[in-house]
PDB file of N, CA, C and O in Angstrom:
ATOM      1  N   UNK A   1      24.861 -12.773   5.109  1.00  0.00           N
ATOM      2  CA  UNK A   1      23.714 -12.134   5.723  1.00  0.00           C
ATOM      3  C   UNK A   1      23.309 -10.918   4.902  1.00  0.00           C
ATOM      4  O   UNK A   1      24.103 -10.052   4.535  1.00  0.00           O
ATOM      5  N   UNK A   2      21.928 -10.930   4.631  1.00  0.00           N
ATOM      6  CA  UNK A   2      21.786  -9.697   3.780  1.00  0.00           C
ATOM      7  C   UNK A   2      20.686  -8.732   4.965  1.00  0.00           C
ATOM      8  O   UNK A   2      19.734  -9.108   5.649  1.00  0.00           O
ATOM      9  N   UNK A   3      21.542  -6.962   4.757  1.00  0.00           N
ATOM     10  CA  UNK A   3      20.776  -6.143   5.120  1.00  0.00           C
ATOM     11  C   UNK A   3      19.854  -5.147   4.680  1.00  0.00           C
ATOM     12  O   UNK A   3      19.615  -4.815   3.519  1.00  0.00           O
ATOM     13  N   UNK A   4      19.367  -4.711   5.733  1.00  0.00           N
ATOM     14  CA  UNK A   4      18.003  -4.042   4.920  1.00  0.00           C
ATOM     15  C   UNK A   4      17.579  -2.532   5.825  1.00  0.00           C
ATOM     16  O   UNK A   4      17.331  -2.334   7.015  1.00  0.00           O
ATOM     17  N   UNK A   5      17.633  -1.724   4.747  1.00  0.00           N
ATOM     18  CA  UNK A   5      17.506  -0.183   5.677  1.00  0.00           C
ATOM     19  C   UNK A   5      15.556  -0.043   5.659  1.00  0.00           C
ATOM     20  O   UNK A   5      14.934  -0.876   5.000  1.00  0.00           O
ATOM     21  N   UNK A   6      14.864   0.959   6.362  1.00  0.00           N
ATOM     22  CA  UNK A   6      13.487   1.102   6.060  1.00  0.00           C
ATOM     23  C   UNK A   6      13.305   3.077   5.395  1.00  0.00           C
ATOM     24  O   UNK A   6      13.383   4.111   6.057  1.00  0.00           O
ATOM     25  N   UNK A   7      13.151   2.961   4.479  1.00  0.00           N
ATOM     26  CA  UNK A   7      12.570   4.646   4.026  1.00  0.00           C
ATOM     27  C   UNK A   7      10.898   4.899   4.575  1.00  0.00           C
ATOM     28  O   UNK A   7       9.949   4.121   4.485  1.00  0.00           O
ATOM     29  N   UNK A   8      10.926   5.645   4.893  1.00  0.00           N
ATOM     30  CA  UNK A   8       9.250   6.136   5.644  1.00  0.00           C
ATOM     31  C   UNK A   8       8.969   7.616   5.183  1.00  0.00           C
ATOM     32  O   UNK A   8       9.662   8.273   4.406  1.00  0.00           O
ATOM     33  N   UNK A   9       7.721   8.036   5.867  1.00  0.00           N
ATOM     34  CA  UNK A   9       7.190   9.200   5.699  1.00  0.00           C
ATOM     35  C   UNK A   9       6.882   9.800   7.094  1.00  0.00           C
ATOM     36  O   UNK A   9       6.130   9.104   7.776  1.00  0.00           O
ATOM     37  N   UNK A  10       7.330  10.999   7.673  1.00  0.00           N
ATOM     38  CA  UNK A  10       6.302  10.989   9.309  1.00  0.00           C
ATOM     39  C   UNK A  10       5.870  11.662   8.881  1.00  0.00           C
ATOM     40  O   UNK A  10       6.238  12.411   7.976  1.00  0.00           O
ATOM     41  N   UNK A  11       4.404  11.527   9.750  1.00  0.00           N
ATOM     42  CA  UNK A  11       3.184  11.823   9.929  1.00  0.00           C
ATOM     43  C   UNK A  11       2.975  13.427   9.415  1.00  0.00           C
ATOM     44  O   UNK A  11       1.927  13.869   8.945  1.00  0.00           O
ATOM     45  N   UNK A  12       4.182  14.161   9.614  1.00  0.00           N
ATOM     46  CA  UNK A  12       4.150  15.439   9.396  1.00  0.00           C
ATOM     47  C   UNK A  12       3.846  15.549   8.212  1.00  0.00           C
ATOM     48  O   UNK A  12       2.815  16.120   7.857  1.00  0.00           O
ATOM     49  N   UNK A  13       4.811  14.946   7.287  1.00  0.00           N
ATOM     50  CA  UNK A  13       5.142  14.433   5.369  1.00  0.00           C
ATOM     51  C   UNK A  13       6.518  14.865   5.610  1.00  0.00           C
ATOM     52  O   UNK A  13       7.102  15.350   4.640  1.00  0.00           O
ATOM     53  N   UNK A  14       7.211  14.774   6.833  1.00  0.00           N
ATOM     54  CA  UNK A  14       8.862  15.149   6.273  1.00  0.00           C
ATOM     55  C   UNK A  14       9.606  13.028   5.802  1.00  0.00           C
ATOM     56  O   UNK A  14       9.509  11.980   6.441  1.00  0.00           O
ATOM     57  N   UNK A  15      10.192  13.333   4.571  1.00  0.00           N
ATOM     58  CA  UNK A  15      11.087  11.827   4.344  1.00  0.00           C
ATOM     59  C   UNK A  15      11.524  11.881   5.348  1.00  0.00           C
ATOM     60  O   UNK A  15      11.662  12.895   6.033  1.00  0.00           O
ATOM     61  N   UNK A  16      11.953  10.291   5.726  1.00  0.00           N
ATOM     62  CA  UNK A  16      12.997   9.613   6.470  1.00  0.00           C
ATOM     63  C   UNK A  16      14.040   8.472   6.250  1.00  0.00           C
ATOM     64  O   UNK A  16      13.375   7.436   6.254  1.00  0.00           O
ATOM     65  N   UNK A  17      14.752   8.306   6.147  1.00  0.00           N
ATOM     66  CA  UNK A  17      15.743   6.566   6.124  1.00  0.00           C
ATOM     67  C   UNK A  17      16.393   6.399   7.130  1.00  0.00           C
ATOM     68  O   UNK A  17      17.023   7.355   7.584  1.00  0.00           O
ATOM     69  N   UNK A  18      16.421   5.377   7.647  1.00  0.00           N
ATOM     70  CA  UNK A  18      17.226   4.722   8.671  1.00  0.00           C
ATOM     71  C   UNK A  18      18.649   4.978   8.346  1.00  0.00           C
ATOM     72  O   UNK A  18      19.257   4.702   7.312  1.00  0.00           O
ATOM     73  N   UNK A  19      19.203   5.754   9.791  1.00  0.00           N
ATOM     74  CA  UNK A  19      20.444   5.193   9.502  1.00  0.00           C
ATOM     75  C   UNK A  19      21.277   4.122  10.049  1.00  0.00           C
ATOM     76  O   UNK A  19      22.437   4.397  10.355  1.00  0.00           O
ATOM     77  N   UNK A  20      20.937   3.226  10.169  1.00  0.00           N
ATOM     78  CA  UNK A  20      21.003   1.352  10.747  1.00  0.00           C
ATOM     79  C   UNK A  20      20.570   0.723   9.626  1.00  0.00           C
ATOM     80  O   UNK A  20      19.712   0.858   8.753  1.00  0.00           O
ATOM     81  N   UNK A  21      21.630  -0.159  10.003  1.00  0.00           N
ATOM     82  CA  UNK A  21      20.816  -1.972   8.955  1.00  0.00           C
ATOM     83  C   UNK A  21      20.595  -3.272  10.238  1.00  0.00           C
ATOM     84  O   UNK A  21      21.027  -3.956  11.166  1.00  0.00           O
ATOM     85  N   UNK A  22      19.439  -2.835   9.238  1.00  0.00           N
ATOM     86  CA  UNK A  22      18.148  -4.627  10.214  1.00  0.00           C
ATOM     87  C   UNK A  22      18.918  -5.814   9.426  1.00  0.00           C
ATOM     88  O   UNK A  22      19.696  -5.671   8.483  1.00  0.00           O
ATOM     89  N   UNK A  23      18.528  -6.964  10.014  1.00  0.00           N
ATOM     90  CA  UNK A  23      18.544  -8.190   9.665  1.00  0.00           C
ATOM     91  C   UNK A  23      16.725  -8.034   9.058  1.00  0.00           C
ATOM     92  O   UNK A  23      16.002  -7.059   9.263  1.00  0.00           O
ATOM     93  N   UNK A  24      16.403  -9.116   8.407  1.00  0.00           N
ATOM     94  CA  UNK A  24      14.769  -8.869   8.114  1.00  0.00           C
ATOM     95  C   UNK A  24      13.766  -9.074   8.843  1.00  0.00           C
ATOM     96  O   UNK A  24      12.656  -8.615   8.574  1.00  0.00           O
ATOM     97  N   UNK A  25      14.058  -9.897  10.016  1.00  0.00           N
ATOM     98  CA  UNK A  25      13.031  -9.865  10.660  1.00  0.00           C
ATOM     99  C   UNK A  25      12.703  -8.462  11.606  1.00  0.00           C
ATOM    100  O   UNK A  25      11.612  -7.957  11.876  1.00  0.00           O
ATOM    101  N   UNK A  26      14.318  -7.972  12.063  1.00  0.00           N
ATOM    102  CA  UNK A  26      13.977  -6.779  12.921  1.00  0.00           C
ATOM    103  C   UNK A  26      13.900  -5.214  11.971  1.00  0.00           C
ATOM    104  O   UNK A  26      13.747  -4.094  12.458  1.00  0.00           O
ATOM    105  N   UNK A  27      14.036  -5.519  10.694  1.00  0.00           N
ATOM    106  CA  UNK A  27      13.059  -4.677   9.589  1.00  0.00           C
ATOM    107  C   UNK A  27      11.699  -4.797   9.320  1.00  0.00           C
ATOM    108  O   UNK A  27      10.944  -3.996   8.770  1.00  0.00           O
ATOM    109  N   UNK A  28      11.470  -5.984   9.812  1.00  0.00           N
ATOM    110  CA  UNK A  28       9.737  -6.448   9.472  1.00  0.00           C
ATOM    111  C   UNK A  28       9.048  -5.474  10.794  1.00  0.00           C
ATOM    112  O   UNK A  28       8.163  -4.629  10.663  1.00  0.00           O
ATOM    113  N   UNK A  29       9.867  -5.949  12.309  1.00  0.00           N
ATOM    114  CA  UNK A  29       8.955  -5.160  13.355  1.00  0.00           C
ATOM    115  C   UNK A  29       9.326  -3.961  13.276  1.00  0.00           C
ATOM    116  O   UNK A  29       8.523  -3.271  13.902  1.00  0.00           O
ATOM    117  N   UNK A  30      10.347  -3.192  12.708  1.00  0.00           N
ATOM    118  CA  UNK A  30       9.911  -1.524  12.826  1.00  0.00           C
ATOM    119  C   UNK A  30       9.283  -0.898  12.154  1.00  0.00           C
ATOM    120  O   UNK A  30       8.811   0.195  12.467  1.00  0.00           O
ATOM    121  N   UNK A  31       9.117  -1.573  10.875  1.00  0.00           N
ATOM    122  CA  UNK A  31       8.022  -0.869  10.224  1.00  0.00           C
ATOM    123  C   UNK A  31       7.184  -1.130  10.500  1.00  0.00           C
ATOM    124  O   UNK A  31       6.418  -0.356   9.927  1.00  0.00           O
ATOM    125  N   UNK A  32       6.338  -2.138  11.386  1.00  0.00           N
ATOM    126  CA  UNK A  32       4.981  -2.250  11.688  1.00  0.00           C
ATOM    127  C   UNK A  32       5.274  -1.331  13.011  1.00  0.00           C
ATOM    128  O   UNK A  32       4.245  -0.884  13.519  1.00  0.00           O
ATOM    129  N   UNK A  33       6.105  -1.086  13.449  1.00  0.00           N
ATOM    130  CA  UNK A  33       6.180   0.278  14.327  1.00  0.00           C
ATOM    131  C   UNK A  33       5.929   1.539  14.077  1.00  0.00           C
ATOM    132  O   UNK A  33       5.247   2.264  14.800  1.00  0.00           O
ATOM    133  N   UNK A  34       6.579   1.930  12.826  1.00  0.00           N
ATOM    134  CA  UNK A  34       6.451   3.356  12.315  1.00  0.00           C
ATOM    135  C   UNK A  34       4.756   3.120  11.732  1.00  0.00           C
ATOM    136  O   UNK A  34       3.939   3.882  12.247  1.00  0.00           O
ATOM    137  N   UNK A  35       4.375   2.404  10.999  1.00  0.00           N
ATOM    138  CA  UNK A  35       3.226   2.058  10.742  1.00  0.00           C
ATOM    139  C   UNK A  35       2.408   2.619  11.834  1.00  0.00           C
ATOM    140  O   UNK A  35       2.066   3.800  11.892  1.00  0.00           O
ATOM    141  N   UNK A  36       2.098   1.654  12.743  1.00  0.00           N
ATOM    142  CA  UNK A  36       1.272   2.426  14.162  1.00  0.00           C
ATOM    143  C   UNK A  36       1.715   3.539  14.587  1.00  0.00           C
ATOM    144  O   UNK A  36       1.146   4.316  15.354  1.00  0.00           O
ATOM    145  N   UNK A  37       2.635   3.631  14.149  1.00  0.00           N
ATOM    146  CA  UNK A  37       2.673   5.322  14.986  1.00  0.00           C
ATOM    147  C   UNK A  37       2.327   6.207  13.799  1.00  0.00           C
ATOM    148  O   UNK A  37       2.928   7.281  13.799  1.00  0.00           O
ATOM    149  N   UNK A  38       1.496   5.996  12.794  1.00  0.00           N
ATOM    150  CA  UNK A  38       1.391   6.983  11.478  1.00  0.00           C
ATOM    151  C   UNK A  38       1.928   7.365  10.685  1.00  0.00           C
ATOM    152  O   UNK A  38       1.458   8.168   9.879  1.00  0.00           O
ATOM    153  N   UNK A  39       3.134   6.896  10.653  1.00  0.00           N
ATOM    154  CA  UNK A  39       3.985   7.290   9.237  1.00  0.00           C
ATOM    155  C   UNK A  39       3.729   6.406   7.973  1.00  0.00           C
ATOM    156  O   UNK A  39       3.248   5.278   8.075  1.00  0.00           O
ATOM    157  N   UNK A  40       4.006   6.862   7.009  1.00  0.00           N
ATOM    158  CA  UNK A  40       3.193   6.304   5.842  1.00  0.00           C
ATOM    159  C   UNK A  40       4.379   6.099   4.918  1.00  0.00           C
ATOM    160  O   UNK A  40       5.436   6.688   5.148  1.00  0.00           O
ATOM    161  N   UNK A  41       4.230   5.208   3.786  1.00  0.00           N
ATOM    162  CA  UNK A  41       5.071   5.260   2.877  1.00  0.00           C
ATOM    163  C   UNK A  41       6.165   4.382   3.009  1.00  0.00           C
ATOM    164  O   UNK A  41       7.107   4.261   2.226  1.00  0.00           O
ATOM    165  N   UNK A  42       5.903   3.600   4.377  1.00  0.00           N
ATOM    166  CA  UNK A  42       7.103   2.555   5.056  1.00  0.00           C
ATOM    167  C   UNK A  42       7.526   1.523   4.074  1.00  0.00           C
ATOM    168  O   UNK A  42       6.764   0.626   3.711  1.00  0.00           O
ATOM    169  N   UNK A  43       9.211   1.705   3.484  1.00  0.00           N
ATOM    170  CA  UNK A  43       9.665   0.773   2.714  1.00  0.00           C
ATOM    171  C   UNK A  43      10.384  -0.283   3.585  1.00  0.00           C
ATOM    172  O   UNK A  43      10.798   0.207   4.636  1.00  0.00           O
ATOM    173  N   UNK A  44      10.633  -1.546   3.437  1.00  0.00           N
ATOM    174  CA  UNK A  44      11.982  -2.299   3.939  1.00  0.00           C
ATOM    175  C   UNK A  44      13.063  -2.136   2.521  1.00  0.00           C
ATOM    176  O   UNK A  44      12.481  -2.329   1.454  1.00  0.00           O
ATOM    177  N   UNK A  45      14.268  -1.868   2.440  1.00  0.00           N
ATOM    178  CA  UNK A  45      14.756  -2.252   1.096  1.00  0.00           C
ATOM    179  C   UNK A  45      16.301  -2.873   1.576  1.00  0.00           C
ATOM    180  O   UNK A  45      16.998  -2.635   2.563  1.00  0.00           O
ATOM    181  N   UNK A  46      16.470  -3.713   0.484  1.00  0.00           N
ATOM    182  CA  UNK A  46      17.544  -4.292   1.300  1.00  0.00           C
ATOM    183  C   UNK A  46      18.943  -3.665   0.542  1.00  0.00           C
ATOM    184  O   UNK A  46      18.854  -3.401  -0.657  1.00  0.00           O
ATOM    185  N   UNK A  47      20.199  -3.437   1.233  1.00  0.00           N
ATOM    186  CA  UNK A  47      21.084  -2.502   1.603  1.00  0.00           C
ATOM    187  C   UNK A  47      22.544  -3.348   0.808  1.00  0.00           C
ATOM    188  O   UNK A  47      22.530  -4.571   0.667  1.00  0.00           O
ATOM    189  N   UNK A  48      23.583  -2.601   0.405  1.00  0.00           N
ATOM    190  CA  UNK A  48      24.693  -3.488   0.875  1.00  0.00           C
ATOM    191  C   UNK A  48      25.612  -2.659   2.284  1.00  0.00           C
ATOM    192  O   UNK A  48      25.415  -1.620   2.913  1.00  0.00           O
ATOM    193  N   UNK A  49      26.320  -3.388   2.323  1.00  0.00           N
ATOM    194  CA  UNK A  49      27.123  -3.185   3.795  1.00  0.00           C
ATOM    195  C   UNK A  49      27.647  -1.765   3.485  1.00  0.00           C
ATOM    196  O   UNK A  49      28.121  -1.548   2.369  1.00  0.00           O
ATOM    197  N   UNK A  50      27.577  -0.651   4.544  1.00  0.00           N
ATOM    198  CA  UNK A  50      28.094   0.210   4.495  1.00  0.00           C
ATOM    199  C   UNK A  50      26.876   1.719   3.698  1.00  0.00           C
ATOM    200  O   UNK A  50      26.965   2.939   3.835  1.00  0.00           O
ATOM    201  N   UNK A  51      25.997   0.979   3.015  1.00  0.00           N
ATOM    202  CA  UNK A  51      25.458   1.877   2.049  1.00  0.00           C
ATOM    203  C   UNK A  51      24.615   2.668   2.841  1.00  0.00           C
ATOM    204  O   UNK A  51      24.097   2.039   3.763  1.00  0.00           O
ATOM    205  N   UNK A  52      24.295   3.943   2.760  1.00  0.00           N
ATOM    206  CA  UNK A  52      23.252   4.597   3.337  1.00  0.00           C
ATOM    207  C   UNK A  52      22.186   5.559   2.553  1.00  0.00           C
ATOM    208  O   UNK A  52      22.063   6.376   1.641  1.00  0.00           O
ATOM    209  N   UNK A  53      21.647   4.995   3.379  1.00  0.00           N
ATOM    210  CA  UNK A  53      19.642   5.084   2.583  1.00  0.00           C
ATOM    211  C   UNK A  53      19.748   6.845   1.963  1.00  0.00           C
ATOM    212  O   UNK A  53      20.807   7.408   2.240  1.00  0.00           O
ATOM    213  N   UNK A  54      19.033   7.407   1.419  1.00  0.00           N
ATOM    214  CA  UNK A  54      18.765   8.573   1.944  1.00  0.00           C
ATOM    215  C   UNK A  54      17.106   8.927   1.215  1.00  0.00           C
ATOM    216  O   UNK A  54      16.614   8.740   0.102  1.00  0.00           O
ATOM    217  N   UNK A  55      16.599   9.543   2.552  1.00  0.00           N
ATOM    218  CA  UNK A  55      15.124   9.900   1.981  1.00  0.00           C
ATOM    219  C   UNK A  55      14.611  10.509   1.090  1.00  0.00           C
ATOM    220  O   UNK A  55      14.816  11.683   0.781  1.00  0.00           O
ATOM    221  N   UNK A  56      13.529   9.357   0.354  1.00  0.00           N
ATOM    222  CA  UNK A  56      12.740   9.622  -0.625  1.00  0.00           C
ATOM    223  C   UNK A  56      11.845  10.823  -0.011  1.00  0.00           C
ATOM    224  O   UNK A  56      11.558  11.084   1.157  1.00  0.00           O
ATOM    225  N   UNK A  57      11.478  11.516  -1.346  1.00  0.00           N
ATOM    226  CA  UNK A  57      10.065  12.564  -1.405  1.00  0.00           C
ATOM    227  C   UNK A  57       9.041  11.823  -1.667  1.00  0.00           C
ATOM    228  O   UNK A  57       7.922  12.328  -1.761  1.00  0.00           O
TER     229      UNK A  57
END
């Protein structure tokens, strides 16, 4: 099974990364979540086990 963290932007401009791993489909609906709610810059990227994201500028 491969996972996948999401990097974003909120609305403010502060970075963000998930700290959870999606399967891809439930990476596909949160970023069309953060999306509607205005955050910009929404990545899916996919992860290995254990690894954690940390937010882009």
């Amino acid at each position: 099974m491969k996972n996948y963290g999401i990097l974003w932007t909120d609305p403010d401009g502060t970075p963000r990364a998930s700290v959870v791993s999606y399967d891809k489909p439930s990476a596909d609906g949160r970023k069309v979540e953060l999306e509607a709610g205005g955050c910009t810059k929404v990545r899916v990227v996919e992860t290995k086990p254990g690894e954690a994201l940390q937010p882009q500028a």
